[in-house]
C-alpha positions, 0 to 999 in steps of 0.5 A, spaced: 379 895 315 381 894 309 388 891 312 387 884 314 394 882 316 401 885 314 406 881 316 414 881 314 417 875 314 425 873 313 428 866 312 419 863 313 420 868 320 415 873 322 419 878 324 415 885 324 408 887 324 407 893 321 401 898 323 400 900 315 402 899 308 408 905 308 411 901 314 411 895 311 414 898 304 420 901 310 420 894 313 421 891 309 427 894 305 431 894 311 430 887 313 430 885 305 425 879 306 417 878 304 412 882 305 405 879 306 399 883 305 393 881 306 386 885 304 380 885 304 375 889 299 381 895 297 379 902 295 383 904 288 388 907 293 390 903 297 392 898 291 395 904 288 399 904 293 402 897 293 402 898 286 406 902 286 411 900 291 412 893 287 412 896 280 405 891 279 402 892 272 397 897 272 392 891 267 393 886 273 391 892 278 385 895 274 382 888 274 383 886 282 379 893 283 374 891 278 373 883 279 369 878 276 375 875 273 376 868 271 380 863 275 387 865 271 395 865 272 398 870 268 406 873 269 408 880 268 415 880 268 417 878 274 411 878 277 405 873 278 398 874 278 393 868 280 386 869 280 381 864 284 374 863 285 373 860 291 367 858 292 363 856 300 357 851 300 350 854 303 346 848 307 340 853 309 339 854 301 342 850 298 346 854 293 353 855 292 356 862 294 362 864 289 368 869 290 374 872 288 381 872 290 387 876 287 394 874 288 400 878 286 407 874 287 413 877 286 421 876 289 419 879 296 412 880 297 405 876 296 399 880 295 393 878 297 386 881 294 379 878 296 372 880 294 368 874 299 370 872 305 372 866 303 377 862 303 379 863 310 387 866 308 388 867 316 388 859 316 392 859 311 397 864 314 398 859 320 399 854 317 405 856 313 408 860 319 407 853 323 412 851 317 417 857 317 422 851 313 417 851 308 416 859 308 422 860 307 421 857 299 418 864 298 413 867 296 411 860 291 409 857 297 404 862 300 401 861 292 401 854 295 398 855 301 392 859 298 391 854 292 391 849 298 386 851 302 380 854 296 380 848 293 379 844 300 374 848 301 371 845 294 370 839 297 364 840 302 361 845 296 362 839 291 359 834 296 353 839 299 352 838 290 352 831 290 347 832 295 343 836 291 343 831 284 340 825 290 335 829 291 333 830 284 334 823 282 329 821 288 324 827 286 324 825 279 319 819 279 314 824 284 311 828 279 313 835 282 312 841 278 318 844 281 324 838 278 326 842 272 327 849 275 331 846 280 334 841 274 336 848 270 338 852 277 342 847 280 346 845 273 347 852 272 351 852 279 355 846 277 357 850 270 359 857 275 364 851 279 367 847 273 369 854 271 372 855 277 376 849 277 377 846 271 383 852 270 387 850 276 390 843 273 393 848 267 395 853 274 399 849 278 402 845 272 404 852 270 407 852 277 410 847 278 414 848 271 416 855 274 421 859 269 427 859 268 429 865 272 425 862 278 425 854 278 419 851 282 424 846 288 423 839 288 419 840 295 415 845 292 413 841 286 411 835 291 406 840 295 404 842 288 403 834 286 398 833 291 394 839 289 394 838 282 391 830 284 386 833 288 383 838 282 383 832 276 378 828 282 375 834 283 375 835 276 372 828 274 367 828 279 365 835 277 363 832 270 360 827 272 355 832 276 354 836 269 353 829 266 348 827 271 345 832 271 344 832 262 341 825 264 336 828 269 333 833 264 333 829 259 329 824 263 326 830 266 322 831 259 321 824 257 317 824 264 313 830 262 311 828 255 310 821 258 304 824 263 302 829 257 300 823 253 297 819 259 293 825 259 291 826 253 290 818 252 285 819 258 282 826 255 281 822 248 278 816 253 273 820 256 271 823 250 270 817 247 265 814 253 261 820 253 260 820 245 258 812 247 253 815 252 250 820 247 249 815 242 246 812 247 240 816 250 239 819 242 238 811 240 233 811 246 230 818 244 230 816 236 226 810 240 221 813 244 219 819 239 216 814 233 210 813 238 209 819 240 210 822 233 204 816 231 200 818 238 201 826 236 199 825 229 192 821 232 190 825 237 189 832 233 181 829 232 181 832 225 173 830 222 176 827 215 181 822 219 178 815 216 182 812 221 178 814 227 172 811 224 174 805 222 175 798 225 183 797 226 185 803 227 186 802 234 190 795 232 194 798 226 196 805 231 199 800 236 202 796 230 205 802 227 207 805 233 211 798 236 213 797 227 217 804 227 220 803 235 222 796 232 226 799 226 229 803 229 232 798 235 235 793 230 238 800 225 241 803 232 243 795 234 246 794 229 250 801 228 252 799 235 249 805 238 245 800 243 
């Protein structure tokens, strides 16, 4: 049902329910009241319907049907159109599920369009009937009830966030490849929620300024007050999640380069151990060849060797054999090869 709730209120009294929009619209000239209509998800129709009963600005009607519109307050003559992006923290994902609320307010009617299923606008609804004085403000109070509760319900997402930021701080020291992916999409939420609430600050000074026509009361403007006190700390704390979350990333890459360097430093290392090593085994194969090319060369048995045949040549093979393996011991010694 698109229809959530309708209600017709006189002096902050519900007073009748009627079955469809048609009745509301019949209702509510006879008893010249407030209509609240609450919908969910309408179709171009049924908002047509209200549009043309309350003469609402054909702009602002296009873009309830349309959606995805940035938190705003804007007046069409004499009516109000508020924008809201409430927004409703999922534990299981940890991820934060952004909606949308349009609200059209004029003398005799509060219109409610929502495209989530948050805020919870039944509760606001009981709550502003358990106070018909306050109702009976009009539909100013209503646009106060709302604001009220999206940006109560801002409080467990902004702490389920901060639980978020803990956890990458105690991630950033792991080594865990997944801390930069988890930085950008958890940064990317807390810029979705700062748009969502850094506009409510200018929307409910708006309010409380009202306009000359309709003047915001001094109890509205208190009720208002401490609303407008709630979204500067939230703002505040918003901020400081976004800072905090530059920090990390910048950390993040500092970590990075860091343990690339280390490995790089280790890589370069071992290359160096294993030339050591090399140089290592051809000084002793350099070595071990010099008597063995002495050994080669002596051994082939040719008839015209006068070193066969003479008296030293057994003692000077030998002594050239340990001469040239000498040579070459101190050479590398000295090189540090050995």
């Amino acid at each position: 049902m698109t229809i959530i709730d309708n209600a017709v209120y006189v002096n902050g009294l519900r007073t009748e329910d009627p079955d469809s929009l048609d009745e509301t619209y019949f209702v509510l000239r006879q008893r010249e009241g407030m209509a609240w209509i609450g919908l969910y998800r309408p179709d171009a129709e049924e908002l047509q319907s209200v549009g043309e009963e309350f003469d609402l600005n054909p702009l602002a009607v296009e873009d309830a049907l349309a959606g995805h519109q940035r938190a705003k307050l804007e007046h069409y003559g004499e009516c109000l159109f508020l924008v809201l992006r409430p927004a409703r923290y999922r534990d299981d994902v940890e991820k934060v599920d952004f909606g949308e609320i349009h609200v059209f307010a004029g003398d005799e009617y509060v219109v409610t369009v929502r495209h989530a299923e948050s805020p919870d606008l039944a509760k606001v609804r009981r709550r502003m009937e358990a106070m018909p004085e306050f109702l009976a403000l009009g539909p100013e109070a209503v646009l106060y009830g709302i604001l009220d509760q999206v940006v109560d319900e801002y409080e467990p997402v902004a702490a389920g966030l901060e639980n978020d930021i803990d956890e990458i701080e105690d991630d950033l020291f792991g080594a865990d490849p997944d801390v930069s992916r988890r930085i950008y999409e958890l940064s990317r939420q807390v810029i979705t929620f700062q748009r969502a609430t850094s506009p409510l600050a200018g929307i409910l000074q708006a309010l409380m300024a009202g306009t000359p026509e309709r003047p915001a009361g001094t109890e509205l403007q208190d009720h208002l007050r401490d609303v407008l006190d709630h979204v500067l700390r939230l703002n505040e704390r918003v901020a400081a999640f976004r800072a905090l979350l530059q920090n990390a990333l910048a950390v993040n890459a500092a970590l990075v380069a860091q343990r690339q360097n280390n490995e790089m430093q280790r890589m370069t290392e071992s290359s160096l151990e294993q030339n050591e090593q090399v140089k290592r085994i051809s000084s002793w194969a350099a070595i071990l060849f010099a008597p063995t090319l002495v050994a080669s060369i002596y051994g082939m048995n040719f008839t015209a060797m006068p070193e066969l045949t003479w008296a030293y040549g057994y003692p000077y093979a030998i002594g050239l054999m340990l001469a040239m393996g000498l040579a070459l011991y101190v050479t590398f010694k000295h090189n540090k090869w050995i």
